[in-house]
PASEBA-1860 file (N, C-alpha, C; in nm, 3 decimals):
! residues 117
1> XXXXXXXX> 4.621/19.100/11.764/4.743/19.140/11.700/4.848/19.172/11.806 ~ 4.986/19.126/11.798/5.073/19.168/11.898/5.189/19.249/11.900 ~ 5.154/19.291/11.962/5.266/19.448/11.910/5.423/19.420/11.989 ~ 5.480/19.516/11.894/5.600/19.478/11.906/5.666/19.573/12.033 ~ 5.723/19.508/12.104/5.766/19.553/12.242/5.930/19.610/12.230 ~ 5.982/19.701/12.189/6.134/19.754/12.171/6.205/19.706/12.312 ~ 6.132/19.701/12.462/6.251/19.648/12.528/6.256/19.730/12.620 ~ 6.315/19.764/12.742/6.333/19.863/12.837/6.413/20.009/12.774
9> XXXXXXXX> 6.362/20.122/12.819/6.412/20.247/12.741/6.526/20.218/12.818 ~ 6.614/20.325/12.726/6.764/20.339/12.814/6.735/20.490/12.908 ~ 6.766/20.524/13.059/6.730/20.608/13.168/6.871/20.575/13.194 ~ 6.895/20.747/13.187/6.997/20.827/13.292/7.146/20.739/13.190 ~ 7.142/20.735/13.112/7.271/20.698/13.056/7.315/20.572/13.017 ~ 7.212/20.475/13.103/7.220/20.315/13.113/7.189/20.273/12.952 ~ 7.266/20.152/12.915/7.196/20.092/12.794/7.122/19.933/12.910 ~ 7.044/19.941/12.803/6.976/19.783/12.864/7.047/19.695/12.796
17> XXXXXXXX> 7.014/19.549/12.900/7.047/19.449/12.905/7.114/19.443/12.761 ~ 7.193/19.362/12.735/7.192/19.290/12.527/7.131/19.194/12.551 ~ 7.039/19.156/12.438/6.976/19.071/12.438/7.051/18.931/12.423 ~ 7.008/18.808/12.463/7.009/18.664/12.459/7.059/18.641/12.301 ~ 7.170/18.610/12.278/7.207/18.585/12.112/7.226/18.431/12.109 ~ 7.167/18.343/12.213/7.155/18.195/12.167/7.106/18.174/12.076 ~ 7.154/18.078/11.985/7.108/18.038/11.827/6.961/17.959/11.862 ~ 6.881/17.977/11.825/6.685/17.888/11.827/6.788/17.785/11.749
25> XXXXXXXX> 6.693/17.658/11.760/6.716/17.531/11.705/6.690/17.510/11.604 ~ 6.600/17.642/11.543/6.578/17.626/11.400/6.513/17.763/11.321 ~ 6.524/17.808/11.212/6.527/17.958/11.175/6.393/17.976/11.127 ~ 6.380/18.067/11.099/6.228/18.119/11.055/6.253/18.216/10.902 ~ 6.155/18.203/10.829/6.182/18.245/10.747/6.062/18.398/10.776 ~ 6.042/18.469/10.648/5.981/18.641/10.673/5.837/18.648/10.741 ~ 5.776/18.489/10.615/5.651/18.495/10.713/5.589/18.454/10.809 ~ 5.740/18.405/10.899/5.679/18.336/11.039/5.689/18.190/11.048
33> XXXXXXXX> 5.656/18.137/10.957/5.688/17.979/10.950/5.853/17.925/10.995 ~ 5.859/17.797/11.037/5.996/17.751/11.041/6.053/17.691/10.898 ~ 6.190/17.771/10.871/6.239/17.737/10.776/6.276/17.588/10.754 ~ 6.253/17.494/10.639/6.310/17.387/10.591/6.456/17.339/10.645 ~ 6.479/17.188/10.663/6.631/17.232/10.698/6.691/17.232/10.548 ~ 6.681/17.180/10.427/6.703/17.193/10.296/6.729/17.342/10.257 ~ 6.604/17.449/10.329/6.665/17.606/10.285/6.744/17.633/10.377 ~ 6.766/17.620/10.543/6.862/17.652/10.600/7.017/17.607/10.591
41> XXXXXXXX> 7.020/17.482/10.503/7.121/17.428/10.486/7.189/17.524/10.337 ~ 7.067/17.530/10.248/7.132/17.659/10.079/7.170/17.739/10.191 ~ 7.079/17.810/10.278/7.119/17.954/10.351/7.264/17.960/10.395 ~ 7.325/17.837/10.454/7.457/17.857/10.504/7.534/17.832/10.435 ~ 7.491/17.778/10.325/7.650/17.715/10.221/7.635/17.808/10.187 ~ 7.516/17.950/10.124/7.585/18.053/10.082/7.632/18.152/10.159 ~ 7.600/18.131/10.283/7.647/18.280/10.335/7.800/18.203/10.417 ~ 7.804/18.105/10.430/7.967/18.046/10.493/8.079/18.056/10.338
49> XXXXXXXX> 8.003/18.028/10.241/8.100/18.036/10.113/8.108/18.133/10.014 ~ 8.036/18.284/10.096/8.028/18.373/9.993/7.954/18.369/9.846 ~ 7.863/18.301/9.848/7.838/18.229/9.717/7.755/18.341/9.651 ~ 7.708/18.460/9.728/7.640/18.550/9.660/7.439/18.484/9.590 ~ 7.410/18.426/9.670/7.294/18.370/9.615/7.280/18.269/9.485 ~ 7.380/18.218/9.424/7.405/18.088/9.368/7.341/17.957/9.424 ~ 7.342/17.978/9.557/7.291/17.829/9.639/7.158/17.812/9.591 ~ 7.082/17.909/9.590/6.936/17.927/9.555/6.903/17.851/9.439
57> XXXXXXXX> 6.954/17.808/9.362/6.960/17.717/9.224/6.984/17.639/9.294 ~ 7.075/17.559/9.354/7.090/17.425/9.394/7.001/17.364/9.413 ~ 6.996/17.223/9.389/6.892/17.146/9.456/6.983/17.013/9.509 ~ 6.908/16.882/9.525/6.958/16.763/9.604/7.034/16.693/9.551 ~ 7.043/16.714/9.418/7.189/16.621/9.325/7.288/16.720/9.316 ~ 7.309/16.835/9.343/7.405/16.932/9.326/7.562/16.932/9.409 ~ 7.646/16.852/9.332/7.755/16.792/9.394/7.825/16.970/9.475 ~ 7.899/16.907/9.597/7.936/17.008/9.652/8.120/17.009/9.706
65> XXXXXXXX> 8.108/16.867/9.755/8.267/16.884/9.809/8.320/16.823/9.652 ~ 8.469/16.915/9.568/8.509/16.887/9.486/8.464/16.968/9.318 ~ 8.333/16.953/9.384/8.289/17.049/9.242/8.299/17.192/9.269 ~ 8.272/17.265/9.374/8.239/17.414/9.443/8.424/17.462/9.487 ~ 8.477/17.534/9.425/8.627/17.557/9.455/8.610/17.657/9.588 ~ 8.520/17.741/9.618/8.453/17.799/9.752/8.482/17.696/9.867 ~ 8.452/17.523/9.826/8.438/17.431/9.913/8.577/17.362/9.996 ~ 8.665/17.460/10.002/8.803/17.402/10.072/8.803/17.309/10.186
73> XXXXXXXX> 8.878/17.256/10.206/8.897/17.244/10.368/8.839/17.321/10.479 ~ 8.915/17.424/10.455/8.900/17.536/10.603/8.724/17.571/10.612 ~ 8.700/17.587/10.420/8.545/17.639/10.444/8.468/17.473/10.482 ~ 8.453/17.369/10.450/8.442/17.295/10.548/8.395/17.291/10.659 ~ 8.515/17.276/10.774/8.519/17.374/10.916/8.442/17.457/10.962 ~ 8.448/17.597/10.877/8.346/17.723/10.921/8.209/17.643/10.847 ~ 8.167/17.586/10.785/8.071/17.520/10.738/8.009/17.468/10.881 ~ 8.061/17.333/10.919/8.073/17.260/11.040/8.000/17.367/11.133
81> XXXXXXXX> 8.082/17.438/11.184/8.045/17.570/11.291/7.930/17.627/11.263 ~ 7.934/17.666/11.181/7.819/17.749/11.150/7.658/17.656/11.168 ~ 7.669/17.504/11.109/7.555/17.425/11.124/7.497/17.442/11.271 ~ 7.643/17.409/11.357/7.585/17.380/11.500/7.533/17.503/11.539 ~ 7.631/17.617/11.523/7.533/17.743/11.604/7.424/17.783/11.548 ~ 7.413/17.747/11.430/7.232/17.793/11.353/7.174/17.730/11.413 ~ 7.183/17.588/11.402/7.045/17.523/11.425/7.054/17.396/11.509 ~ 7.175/17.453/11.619/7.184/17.385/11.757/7.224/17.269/11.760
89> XXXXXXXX> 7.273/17.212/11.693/7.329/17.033/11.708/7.486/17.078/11.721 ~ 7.516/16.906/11.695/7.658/16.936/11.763/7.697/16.815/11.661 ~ 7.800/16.821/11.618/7.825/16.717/11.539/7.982/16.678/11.579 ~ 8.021/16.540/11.585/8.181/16.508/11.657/8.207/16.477/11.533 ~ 8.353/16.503/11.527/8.464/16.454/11.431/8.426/16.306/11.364 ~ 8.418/16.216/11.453/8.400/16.081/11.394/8.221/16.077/11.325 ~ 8.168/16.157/11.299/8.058/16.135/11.267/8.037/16.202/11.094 ~ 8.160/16.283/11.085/8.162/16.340/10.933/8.261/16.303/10.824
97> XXXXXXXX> 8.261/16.232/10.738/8.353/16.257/10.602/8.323/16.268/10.459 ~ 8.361/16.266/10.421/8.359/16.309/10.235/8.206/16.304/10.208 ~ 8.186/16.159/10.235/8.033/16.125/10.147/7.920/16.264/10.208 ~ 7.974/16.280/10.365/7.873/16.394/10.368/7.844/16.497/10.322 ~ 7.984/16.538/10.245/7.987/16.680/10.176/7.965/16.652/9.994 ~ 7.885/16.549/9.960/7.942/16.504/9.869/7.824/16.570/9.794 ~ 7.718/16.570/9.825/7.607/16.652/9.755/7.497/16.800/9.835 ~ 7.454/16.839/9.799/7.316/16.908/9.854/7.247/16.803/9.960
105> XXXXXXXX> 7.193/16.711/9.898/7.113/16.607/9.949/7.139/16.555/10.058 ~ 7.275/16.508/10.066/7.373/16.420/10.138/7.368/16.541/10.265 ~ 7.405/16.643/10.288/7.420/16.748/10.378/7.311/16.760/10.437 ~ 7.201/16.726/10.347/7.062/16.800/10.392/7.002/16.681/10.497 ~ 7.044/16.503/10.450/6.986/16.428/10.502/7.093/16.437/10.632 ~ 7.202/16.464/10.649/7.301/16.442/10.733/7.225/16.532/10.839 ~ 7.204/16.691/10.829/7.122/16.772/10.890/6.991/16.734/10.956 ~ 6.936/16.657/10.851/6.785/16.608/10.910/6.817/16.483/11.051
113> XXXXX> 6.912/16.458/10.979/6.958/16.321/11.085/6.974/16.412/11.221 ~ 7.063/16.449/11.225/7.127/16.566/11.378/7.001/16.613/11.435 ~ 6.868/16.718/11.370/6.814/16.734/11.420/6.691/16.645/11.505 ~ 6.663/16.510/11.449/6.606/16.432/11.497/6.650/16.353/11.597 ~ 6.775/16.384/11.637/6.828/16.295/11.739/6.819/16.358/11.880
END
């Protein structure tokens, strides 16, 4: 069993180091396993669009750019951002439009694509 290590105490006034906040390439869910990119992908459309746990119903036909009024432009963008620093890819301008945002599915395979490359 491995116990959990808190880190260097803080002595004489010092705080320690901050820890390393590089994004892992891919998230974990409570019990340790690596999360799906299908749930990490619900995970960010709801927490980039406020969606309040709505995503959690979604599945792979669940139209997104056009149907979701959450789904603007700008959220888009912070969408975009948010993919790369979760789960480490990088995606260029010429590599995204409409059809990608066009479903659950479509996002999810677009995601699977990035990470396999």
């Amino acid at each position: 069993m491995r116990r959990f290590n808190p880190g260097p105490r803080v002595r004489f006034g010092r705080f320690p180091m901050a820890p390393d906040l590089t994004p892992a390439p891919f998230s974990f869910s409570f019990s340790g396993r690596p999360m799906s990119s299908a749930s990490q992908v619900l995970r960010l459309l709801d927490e980039t669009l406020g969606l309040q746990g709505r995503a959690a119903q979604f599945d792979a036909q669940t139209p997104l750019l056009g149907a979701l009024v959450e789904l603007d432009s700008m959220a888009v963008v912070s969408l975009i951002t948010a993919l790369e620093e979760q789960l480490g890819i990088t995606i260029g301008d010429d590599e995204i439009d409409g059809q990608t945002f066009s479903t659950v599915g479509a996002l999810t395979r677009f995601v699977d694509a990035k990470l396999a490359a």
